[in-house]
C-alpha positions in Angstrom: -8.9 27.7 -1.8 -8.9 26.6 1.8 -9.5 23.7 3.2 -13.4 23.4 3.9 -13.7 25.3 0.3 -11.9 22.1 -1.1 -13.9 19.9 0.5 -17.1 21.2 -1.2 -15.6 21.7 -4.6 -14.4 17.9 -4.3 -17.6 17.2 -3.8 -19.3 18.9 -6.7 -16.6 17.3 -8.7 -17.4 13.8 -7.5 -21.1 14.8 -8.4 -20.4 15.2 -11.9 -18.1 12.5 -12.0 -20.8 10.2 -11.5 -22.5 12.2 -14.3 -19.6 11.8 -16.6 -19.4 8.1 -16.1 -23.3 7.5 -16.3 -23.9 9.3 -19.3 -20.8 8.1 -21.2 -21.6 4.6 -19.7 -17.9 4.0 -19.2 -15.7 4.7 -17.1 -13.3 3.5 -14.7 -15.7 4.4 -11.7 -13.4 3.3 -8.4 -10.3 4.4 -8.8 -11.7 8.0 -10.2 -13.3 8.6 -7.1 -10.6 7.5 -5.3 -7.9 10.3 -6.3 -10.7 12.7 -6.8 -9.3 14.4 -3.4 -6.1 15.0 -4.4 -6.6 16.4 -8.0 -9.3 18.6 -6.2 -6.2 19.8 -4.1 -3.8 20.2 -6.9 -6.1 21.9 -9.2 -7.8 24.0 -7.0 -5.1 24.8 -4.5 -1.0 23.5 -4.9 -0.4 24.4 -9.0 0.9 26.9 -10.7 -2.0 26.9 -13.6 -3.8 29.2 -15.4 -7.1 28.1 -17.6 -6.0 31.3 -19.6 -2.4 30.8 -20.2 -2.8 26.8 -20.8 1.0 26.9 -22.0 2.7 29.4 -19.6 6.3 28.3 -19.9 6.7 28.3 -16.0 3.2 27.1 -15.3 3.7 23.5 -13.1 3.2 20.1 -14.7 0.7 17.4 -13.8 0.8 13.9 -15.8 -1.8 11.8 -14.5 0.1 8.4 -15.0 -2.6 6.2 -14.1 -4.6 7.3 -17.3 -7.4 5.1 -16.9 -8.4 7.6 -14.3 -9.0 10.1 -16.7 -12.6 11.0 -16.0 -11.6 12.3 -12.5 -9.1 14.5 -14.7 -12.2 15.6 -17.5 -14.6 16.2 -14.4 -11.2 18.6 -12.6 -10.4 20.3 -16.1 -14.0 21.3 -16.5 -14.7 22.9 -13.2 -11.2 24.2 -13.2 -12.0 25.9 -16.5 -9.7 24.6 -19.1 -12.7 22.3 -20.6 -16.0 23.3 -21.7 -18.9 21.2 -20.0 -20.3 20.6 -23.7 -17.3 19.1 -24.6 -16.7 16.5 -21.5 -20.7 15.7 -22.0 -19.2 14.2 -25.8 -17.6 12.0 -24.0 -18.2 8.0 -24.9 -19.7 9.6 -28.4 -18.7 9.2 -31.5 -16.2 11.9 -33.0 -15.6 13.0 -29.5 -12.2 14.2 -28.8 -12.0 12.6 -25.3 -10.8 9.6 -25.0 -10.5 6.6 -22.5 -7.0 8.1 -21.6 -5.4 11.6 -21.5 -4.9 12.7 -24.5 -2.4 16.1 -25.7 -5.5 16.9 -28.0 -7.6 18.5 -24.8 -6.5 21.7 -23.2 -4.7 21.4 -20.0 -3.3 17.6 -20.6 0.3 17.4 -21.1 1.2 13.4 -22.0 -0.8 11.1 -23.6 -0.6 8.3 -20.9 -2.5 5.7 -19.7 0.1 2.8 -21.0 0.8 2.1 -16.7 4.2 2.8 -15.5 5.1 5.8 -18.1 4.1 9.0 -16.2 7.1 9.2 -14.2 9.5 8.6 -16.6 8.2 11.3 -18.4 8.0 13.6 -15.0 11.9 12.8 -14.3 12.2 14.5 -17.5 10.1 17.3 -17.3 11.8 18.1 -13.7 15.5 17.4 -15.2 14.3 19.9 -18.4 13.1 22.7 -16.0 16.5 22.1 -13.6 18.9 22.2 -17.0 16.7 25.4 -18.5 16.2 27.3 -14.8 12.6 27.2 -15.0 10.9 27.7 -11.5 7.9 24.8 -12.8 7.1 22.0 -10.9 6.2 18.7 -12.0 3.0 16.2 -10.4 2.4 12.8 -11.6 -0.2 10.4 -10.0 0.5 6.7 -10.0 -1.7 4.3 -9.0 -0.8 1.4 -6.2 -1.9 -1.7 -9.2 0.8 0.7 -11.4 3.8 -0.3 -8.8 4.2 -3.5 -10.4 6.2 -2.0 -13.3 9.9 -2.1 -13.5 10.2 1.3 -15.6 8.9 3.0 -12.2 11.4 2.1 -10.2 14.3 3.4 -13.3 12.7 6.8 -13.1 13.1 6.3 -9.4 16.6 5.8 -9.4 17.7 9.0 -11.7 15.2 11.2 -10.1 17.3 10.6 -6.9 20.8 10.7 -9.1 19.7 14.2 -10.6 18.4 15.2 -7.1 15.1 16.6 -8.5 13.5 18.2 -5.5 11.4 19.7 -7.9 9.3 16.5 -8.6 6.6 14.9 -6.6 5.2 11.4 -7.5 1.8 10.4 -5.6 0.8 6.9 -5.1 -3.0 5.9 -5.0 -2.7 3.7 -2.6 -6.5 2.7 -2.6 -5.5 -1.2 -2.3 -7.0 -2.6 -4.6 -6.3 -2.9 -8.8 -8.4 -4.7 -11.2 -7.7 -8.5 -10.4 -8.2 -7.6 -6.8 -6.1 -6.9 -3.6 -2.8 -5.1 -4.9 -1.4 -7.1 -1.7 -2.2 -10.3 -3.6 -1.5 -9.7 -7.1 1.8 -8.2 -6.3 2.5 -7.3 -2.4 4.1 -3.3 -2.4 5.0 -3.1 1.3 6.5 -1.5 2.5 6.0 1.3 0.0 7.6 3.8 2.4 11.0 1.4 3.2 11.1 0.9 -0.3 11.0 4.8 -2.0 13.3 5.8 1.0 15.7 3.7 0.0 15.4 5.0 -3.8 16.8 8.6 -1.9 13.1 9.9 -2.1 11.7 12.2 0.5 8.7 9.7 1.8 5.2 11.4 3.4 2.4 9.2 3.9 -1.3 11.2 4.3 -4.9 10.2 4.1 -5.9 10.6 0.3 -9.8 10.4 2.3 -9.1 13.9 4.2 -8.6 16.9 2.3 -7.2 18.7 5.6 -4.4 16.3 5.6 -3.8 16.0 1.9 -3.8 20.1 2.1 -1.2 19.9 5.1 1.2 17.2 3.1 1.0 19.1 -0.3 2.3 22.4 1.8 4.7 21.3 3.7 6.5 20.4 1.2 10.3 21.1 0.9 11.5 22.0 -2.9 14.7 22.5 -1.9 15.8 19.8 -0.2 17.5 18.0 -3.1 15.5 14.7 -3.0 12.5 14.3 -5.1 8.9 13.6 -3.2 6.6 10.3 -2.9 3.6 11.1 -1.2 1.7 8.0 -0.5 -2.2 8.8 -0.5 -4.0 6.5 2.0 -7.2 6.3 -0.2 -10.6 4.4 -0.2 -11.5 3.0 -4.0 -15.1 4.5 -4.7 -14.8 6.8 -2.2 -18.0 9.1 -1.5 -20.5 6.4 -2.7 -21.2 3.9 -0.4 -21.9 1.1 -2.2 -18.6 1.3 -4.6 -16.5 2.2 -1.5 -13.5 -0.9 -1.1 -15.3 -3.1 -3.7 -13.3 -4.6 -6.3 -16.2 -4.6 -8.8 -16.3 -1.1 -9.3 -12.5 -1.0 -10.8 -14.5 -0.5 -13.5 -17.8 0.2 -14.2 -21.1 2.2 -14.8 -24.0 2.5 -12.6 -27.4 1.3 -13.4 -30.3 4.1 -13.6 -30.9 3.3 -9.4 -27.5 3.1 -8.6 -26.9 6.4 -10.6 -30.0 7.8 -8.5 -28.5 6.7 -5.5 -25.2 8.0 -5.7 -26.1 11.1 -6.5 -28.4 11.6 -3.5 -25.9 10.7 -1.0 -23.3 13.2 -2.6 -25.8 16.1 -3.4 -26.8 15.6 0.4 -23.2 16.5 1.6 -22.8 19.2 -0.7 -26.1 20.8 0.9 -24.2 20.4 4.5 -21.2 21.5 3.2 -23.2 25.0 1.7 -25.3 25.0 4.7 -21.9 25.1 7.1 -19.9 27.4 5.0 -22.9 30.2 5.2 
């Protein structure tokens, strides 16, 4: 897809997100929308996937680390095709296959994760696997910003430099805030940038907001370079509804019948611009 193709899909996908979240009446509402932009981009545009080959030995790797996240994944895998809309509308039921985090259970997830910190471990050796086996897959995990606080992040840092995985690319969330508030509080992370640099990691910053700029980080890309890849997403949490947008509160939580109406009218009403301009 290109860029302005992207842009509506994202939104269609935050639609249903909001969907998702109301009718399961859980969710982790902020930080979904917030990395809704990039898994729009990687699903949609960067991997090496195929709904109909869900196991293609060569077919690129996401782990979505911060697996709390997971209805922005449910809402991607749907309209990606790998999940069924009857199934994701199961989730928050009982029997339902979903869970609160990925699980290996529903097509198109590769790790159970969610236990913070984890994902990139388990990316460093998904990219050292495919370097030792000469696969041509690549391997994407999403962190989030709150996540950084966890010493086993910054192990798989180090031997993801030492192996020289250039075929590896972490991406940081960095939406600002986690769920006891300011991530610069709780536990200050700058300067991210300095800091993965220093690890040996090939550093891009981008604005998670703009999918013309995530689309322009995510191709620009060198896999051969010999260093593995941080990009750090500039991101809003809640983004796309305005009154979740930088507001702690909404970490997580469900919106009330109003709110529900309301975010759903400000999103349909971009989606009809976005048709209107792309006629």
């Amino acid at each position: 897809m290109q860029t302005k193709e992207l842009e509506l899909q994202s939104e269609k996908n935050r639609k249903r997100l909001i969907e998702i979240i109301y009718n399961a009446k859980a969710g982790h509402t902020g930080g979904d929308l917030s990395c809704l932009n990039v898994l729009t981009a990687l699903y949609f545009r960067t991997l090496n996937i195929t709904p109909k080959q869900p196991k293609a030995p060569d077919r690129d790797r996401f782990i979505l680390s911060k697996g709390h996240c997971v209805e922005a994944l449910y809402a991607t895998l749907e309209a990606r095709g790998f999940i069924s809309q009857k199934l994701v509308n199961t989730l928050g039921k009982y029997g339902s296959v979903l869970a609160g985090h990925p699980t290996i259970e529903v097509n198109g997830i590769e790790v159970n994760s969610g236990a913070l910190g984890h994902g990139l471990s388990i990316g460093v050796g998904m990219a050292l696997s495919a370097k030792m086996d000469h696969r041509t897959y690549r391997t994407f995990v999403l962190m989030g910003d709150g996540e950084q606080g966890e010493g086993s992040i910054y192990e798989a840092a180090m031997s993801a430099n030492q192996y020289h995985l250039d075929n590896l690319v972490a991406i940081i969330d960095r939406n600002g805030l986690q769920i006891s508030g300011s991530t610069e509080e709780v536990m200050s992370l700058e300067s991210i940038k300095e800091r993965w640099t220093a690890f040996g990691w090939d550093v891009k910053e981008m604005d998670g907001d703009c999918m013309e700029d995530i689309v322009r980080t995510l191709d620009g890309i060198d896999y051969h370079n010999r260093q593995p890849h941080l990009l750090i997403a500039h991101t809003t949490k809640g983004k796309g509804v305005s009154f979740m947008e930088g507001v702690a509160k909404w970490h997580h939580g469900v919106p009330t019948e109003e709110e529900y109406a309301q975010a759903l009218s400000e999103i349909t009403e971009r989606i009809n611009q976005l048709e209107k301009e792309q006629k």
